[in-house]
C-alpha distance (Angstrom), angle and dihedral (degrees) to the residues before:
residue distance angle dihedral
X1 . . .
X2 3.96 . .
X3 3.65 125.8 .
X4 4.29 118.5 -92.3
X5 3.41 120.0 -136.9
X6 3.46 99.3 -127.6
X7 3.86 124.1 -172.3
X8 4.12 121.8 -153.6
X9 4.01 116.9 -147.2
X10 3.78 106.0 -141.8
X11 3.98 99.3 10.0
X12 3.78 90.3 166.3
X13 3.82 92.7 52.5
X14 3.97 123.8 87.2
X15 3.81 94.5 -97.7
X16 3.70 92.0 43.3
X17 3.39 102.2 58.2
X18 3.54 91.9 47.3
X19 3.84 89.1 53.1
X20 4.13 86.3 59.3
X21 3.59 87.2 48.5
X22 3.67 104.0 48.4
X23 4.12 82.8 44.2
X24 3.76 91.4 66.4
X25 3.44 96.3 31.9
X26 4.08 87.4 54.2
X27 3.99 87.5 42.1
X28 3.64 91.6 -137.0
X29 3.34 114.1 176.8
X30 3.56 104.6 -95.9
X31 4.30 114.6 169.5
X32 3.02 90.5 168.9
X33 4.05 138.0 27.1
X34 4.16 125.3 -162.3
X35 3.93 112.8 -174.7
X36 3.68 102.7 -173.0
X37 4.06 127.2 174.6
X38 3.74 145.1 149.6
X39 3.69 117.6 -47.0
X40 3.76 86.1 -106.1
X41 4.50 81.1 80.4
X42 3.55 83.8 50.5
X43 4.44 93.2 137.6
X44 3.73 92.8 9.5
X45 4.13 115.7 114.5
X46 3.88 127.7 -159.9
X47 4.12 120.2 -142.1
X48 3.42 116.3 -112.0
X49 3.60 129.7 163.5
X50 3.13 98.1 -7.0
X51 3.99 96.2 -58.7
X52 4.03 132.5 93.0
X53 3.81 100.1 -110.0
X54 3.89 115.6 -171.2
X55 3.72 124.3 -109.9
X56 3.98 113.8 -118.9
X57 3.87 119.2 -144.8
X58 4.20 103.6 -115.5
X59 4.13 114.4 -115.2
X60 3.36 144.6 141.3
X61 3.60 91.6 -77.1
X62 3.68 105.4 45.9
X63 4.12 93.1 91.9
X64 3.54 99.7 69.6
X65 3.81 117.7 128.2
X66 3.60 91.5 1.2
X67 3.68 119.1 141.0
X68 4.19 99.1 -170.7
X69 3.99 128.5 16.8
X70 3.39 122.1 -169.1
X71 3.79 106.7 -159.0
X72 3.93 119.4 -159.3
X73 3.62 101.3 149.4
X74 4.10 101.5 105.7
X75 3.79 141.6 -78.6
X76 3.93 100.9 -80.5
X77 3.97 84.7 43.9
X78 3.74 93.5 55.2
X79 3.62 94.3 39.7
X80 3.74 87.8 56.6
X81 3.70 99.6 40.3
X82 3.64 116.7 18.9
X83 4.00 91.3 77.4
X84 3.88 88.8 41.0
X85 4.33 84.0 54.4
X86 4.05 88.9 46.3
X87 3.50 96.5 49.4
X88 4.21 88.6 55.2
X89 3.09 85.2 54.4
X90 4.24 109.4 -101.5
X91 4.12 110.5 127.5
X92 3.84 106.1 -121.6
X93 3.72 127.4 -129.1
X94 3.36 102.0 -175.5
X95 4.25 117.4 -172.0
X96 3.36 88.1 -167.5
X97 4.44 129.6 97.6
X98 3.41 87.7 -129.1
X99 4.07 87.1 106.9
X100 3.73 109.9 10.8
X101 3.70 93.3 108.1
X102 3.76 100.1 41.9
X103 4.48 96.8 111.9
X104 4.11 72.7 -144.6
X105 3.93 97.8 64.5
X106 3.52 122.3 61.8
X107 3.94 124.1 -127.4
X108 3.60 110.5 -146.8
X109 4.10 136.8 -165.6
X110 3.95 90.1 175.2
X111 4.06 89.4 -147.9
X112 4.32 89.2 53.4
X113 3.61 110.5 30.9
X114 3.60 108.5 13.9
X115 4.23 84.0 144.4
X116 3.63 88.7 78.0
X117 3.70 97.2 75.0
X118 3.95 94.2 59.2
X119 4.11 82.6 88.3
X120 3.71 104.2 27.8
X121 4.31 114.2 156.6
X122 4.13 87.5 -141.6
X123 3.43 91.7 -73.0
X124 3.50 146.1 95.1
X125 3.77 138.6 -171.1
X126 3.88 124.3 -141.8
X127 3.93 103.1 -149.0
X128 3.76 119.3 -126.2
X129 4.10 110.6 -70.1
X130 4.05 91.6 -115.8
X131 3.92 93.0 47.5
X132 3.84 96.4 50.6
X133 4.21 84.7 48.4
X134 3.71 85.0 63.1
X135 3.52 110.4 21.7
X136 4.16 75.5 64.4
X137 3.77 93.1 60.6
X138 3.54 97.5 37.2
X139 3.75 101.2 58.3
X140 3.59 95.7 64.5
X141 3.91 92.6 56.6
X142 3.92 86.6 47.6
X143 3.72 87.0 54.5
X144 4.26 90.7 63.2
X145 3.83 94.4 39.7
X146 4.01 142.2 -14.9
X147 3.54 120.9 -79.7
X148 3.68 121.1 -115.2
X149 3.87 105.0 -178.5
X150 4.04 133.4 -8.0
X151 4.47 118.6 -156.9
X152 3.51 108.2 178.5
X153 4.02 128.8 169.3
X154 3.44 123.2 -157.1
X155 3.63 134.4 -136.1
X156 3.52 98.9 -167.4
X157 4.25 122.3 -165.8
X158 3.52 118.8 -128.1
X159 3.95 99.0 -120.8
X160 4.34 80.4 68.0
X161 3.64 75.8 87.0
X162 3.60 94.6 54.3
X163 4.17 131.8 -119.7
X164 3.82 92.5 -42.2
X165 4.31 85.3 52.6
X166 3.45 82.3 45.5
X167 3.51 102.7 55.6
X168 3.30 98.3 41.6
X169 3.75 102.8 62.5
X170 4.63 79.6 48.3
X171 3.94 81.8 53.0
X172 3.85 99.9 43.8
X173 4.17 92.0 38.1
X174 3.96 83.4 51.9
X175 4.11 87.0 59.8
X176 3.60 96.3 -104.4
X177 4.42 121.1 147.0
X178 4.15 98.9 -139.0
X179 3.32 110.9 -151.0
X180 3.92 96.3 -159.1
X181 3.67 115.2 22.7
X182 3.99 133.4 160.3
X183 3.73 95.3 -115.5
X184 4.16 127.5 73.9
X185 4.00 87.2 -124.9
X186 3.44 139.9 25.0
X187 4.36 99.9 -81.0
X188 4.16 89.7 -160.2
X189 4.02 99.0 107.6
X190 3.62 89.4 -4.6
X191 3.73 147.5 107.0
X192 4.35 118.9 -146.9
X193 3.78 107.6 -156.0
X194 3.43 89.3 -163.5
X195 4.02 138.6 65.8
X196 3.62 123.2 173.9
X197 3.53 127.6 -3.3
X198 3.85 128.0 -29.3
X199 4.10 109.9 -116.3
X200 3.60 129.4 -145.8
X201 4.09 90.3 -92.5
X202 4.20 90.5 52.7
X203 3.38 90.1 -107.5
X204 4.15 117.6 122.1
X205 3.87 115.5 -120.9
X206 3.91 82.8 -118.8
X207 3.94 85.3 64.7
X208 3.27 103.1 39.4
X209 4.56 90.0 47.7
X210 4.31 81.4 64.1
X211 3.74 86.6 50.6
X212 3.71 109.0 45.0
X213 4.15 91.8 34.0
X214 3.91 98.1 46.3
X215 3.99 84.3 58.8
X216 3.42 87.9 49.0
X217 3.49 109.3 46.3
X218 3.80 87.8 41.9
X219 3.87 101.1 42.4
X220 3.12 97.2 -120.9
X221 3.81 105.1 124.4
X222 4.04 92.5 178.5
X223 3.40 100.1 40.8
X224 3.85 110.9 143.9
X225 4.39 108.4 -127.4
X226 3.29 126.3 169.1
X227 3.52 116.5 -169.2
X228 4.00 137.9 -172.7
X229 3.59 117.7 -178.6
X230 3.78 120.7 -164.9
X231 3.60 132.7 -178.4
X232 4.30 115.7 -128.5
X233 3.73 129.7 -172.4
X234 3.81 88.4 -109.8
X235 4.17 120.5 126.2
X236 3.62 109.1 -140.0
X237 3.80 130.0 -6.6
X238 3.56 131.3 58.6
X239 3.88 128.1 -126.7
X240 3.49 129.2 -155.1
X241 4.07 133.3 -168.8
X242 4.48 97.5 -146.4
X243 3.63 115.5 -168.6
X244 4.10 111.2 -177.3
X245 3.47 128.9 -177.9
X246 3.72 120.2 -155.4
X247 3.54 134.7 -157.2
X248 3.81 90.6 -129.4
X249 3.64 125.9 51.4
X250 3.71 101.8 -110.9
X251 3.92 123.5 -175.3
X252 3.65 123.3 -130.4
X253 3.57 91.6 -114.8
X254 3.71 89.6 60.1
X255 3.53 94.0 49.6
X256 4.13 100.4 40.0
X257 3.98 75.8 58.1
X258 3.83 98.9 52.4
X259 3.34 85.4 49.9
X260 3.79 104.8 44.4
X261 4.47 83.7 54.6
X262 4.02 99.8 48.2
X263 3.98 121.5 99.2
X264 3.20 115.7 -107.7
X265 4.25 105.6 21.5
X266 3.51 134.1 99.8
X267 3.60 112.0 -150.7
X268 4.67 99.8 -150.6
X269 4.14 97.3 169.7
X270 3.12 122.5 131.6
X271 4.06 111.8 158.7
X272 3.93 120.0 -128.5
X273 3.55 89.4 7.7
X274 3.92 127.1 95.7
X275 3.86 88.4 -111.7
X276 3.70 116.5 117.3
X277 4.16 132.3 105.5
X278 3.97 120.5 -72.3
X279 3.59 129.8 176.0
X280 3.69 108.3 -114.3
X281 3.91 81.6 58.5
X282 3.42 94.0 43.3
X283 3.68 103.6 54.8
X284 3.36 123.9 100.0
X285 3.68 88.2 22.5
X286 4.09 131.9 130.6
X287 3.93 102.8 -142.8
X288 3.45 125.0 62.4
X289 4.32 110.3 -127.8
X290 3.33 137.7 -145.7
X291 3.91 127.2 -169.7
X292 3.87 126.9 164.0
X293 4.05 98.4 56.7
X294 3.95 97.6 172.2
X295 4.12 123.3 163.8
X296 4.08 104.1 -127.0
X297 4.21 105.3 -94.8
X298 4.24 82.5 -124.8
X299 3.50 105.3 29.0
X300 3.87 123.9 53.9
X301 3.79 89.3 -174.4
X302 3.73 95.1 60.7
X303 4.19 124.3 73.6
X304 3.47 120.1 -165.4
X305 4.31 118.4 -143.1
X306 3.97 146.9 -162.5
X307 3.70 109.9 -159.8
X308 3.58 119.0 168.7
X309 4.14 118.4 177.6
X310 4.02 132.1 168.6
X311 3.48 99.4 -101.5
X312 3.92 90.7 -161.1
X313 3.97 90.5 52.0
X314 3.75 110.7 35.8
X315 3.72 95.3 1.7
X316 4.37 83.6 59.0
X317 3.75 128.0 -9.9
X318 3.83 100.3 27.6
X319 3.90 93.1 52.7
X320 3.53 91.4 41.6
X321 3.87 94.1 55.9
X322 3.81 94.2 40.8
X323 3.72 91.7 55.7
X324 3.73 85.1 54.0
X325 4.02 89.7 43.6
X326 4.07 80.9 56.3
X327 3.69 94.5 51.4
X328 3.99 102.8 43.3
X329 4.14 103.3 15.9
């Protein structure tokens, strides 16, 4: 097949770079590459096979022969752009939430719900980064019985607030008092049981993304999730604590298998042994993993789950590029 020209929204950003990297790394067959950012990049270049390629300043114009952009630039970005970019022509895969609600767009997790592509409008949406960590281990279970009811906390790395989260947990750890920062309290030493903004319910809109986008991506429109997200002083990789309740009573065995055989997860579990997923081993990692698979002591209908996932790479870039792998490959 012949090379795409393929555009990335945000290619100097954390997501964006990763995008270029898990291009090459993927060897999809890119003729042609178009960073593009904020006039702030204006001079700046991005690496990309193997060359210094120059960053272009994002407008109206910048879609034009494009076969495949990759937009990670922001929700009032991609609500601007991404139809502009589809109507020239490019199919969007937008990572932002700018669409992921829209009945019109599809939400994708290439490994779960690959079916909702057969019909896309010329865009896509990339789910949130802690949705597609669970959505991921979820799907197997689903597979052996119907869900009845997901709880899931998160334990949510700092760099899921991109470079600046990033570098403020390096600048607090280092002993320094930040005068601005992107979290409510200092994250050093701490835990933030809250990301994003608190809705009328009391939930945050981080919370209530995992809720409204697992139903989705699954089908499941009534789908009881409960979700608490909390911020931890961890670099990359998120964590999440997945309870699922079945209609069936499933054994462990049965599940540790389902698990072992889907695309995309790692089953690391190994009972009374230190052997189960972190995120400094996770990081920087494909596969999504999930350790700790215990049957609830009262309830044999309910399993209890450690998943941990890079939220940059399969919970962002990765996804993004295998939807696109879907679409083109």
């Amino acid at each position: 097949m012949s090379g795409r020209k393929v555009g990335v929204v945000g290619a100097t950003g954390a997501v964006g770079q990763e995008m270029l990297r898990v291009l090459e790394k993927r060897k999809f067959p890119v003729a042609d590459i178009v960073p593009l950012a904020s006039e702030r990049s204006a001079g700046r270049t991005v690496r990309f096979a193997g060359e210094d390629v120059p960053v272009r300043v994002l407008d109206k114009n910048a879609f034009r022969g494009l076969d495949l952009a990759l937009f990670s630039a922001g929700a009032s970005v991609s609500r601007e752009l991404a139809p502009i970019a589809r109507d020239a022509g490019a199919v969007v895969v937008d990572n932002s939430s700018a669409f992921r609600m829209d009945p019109a767009i599809p939400l994708v997790v290439p490994e779960v719900n690959p079916h909702a592509l057969d019909r896309h409008p010329g865009i896509i949406s990339n789910p949130n980064c802690s949705t597609i960590i669970m959505v991921l281990a979820l799907e197997p279970i689903r597979r052996l019985s119907p869900l009845v009811r997901v709880t899931v906390a998160t334990y949510q790395a700092a760099s899921g607030a991109g470079a600046k989260g990033l570098d403020a947990l390096e600048r607090e750890l280092n002993g320094e008092q930040l005068e601005t920062s992107p979290f409510p309290h200092r994250l050093a030493g701490n835990l933030i049981p809250r990301i994003d903004v608190v809705l009328e319910n009391g939930y945050t809109k981080e919370e209530m993304k995992m809720v409204l986008e697992t139903r989705k991506i699954l089908g499941l429109e009534d789908l009881p999730v409960n979700a608490t997200c909390v911020r931890v002083p961890v670099a990359r990789a998120h964590s999440e604590a997945v309870t699922v309740t079945t209609e069936a009573s499933l054994s462990t065995e049965d599940i540790r298998a389902a698990l072992a055989s889907a695309p995309g997860v790692r089953v690391l579990d190994e009972p009374g042994e230190d052997v189960y997923p972190t995120p400094l081993e996770v990081s920087e990692k494909d596969d999504v993993y999930v350790g700790r698979i215990r049957r609830h002591p009262s309830d044999p209908f309910t399993h209890d789950l450690w998943v941990v996932g890079d939220q940059i790479l399969k919970g962002a870039a990765l996804n993004a590029v295998q939807i696109a792998e879907r679409l083109f490959l």
